[in-house]
C-alpha positions in Angstrom: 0.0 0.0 0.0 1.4 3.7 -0.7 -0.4 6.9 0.4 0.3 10.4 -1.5 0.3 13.3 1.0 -0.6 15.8 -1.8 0.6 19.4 -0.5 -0.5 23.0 -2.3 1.5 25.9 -2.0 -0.1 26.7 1.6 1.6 23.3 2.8 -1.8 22.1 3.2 -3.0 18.3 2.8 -5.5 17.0 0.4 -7.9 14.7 1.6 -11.0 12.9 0.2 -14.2 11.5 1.7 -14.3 7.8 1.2 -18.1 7.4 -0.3 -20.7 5.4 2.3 -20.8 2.4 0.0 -17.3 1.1 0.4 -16.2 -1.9 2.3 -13.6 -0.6 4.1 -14.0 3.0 6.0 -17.4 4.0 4.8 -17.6 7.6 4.8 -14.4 8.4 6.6 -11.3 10.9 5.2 -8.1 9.5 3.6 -5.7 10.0 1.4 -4.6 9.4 -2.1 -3.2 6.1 -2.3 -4.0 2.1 -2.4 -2.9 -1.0 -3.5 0.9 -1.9 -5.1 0.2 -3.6 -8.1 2.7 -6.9 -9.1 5.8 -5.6 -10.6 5.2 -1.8 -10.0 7.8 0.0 -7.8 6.6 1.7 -4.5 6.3 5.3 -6.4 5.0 4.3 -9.6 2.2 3.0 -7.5 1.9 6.5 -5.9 1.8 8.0 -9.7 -0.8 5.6 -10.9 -2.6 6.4 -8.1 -2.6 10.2 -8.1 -3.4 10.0 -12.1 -6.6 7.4 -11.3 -8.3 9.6 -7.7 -7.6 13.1 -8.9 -6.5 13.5 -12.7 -3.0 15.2 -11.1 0.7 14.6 -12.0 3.2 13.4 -9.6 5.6 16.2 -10.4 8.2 15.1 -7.1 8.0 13.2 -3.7 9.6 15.4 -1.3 9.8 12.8 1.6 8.3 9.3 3.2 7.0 10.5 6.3 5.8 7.4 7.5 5.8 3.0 7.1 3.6 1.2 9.3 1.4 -1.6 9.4 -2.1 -1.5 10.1 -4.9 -4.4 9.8 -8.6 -3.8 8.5 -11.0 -7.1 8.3 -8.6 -9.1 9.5 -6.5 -8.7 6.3 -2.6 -6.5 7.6 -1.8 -3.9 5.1 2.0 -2.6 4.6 2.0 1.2 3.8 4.6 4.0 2.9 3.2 7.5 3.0 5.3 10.0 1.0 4.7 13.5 1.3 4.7 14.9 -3.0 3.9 18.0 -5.3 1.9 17.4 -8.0 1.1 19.1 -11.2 -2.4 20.2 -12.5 -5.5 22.4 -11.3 -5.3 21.7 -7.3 -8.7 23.7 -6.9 -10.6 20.9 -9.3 -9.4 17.4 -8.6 -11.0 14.7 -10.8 -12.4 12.4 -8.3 -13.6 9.2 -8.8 -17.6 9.6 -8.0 -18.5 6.2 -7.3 -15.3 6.1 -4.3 -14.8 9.4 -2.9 -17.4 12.6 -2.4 -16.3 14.9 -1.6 -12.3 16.8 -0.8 -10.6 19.0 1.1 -7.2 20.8 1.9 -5.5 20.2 5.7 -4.0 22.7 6.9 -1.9 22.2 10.1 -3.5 24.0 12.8 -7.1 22.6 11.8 -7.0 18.4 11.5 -10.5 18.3 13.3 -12.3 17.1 10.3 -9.9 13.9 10.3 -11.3 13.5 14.1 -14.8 11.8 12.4 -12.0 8.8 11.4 -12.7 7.4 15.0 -15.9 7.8 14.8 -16.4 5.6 11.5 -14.2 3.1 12.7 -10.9 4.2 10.7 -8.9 4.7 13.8 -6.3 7.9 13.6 -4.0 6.2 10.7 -5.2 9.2 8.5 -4.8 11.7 11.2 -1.2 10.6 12.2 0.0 10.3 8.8 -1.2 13.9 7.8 0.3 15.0 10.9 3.6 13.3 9.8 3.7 15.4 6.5 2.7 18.7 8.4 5.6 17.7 10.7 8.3 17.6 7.9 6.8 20.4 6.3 7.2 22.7 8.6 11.1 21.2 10.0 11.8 21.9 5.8 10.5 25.0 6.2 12.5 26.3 9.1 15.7 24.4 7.3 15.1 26.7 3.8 15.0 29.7 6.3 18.0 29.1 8.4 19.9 28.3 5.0 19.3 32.0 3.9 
């Protein structure tokens, strides 16, 4: 499993709201990301995956903020988060409908809407990971300025 911690130029996160029919996490937040397909490299999975939820362009990963395991109907999952810029119209993301309905951008001092995670059963994976990304964000941040 790979998850893409899309950031926009306000080192926000984009998020997506799983839709009520799916299996897994009905109606909760998440991220870009899924399944490693056989023979496909840890980031081309995070390309293919950008392309197929939101019509975007990987244009660089700037980090893997997080590995972990985590286990959903009995089945564990290996992920690798990576934090990455993208290329295309970041106010217009091409969702796929009939899986996610709705988006939004996470800033860092407002992660409250990925609180309703609990509360559909998702646990605070989501949370921590975007938490991870707004972490290295801002320690990159604070490394540009002290390099001036």
């Amino acid at each position: 499993m790979v998850g893409a911690l899309i950031r926009d130029r306000h080192d926000r996160i984009f998020v997506q709201r799983r839709s009520p029919d799916r299996r897994l996490f009905p109606g909760c937040w998440d991220v870009v990301g899924g399944a490693v397909e056989d023979g496909e490299s840890l980031l081309d999975a995070v390309r293919r995956e950008i392309a197929e939820e939101t019509g975007w362009r990987l244009r660089r990963v700037l980090a893997r903020v997080a590995h972990g395991e985590w286990t959903a109907d009995g089945v564990r999952h290996v992920e690798s988060d990576y934090v990455v810029e993208v290329d295309g119209d970041l106010s217009a993301p091409e969702l796929e409908w009939d899986k996610h309905t709705e988006f939004a951008w996470i800033a860092a001092d407002d992660l409250s809407p990925l609180d309703e995670n609990v509360r559909c059963g998702a646990g605070t994976f989501i949370k921590d990971v975007v938490t991870a990304a707004h972490a290295w964000l801002a320690d990159a941040s604070a490394e540009r300025r002290e390099a001036r």
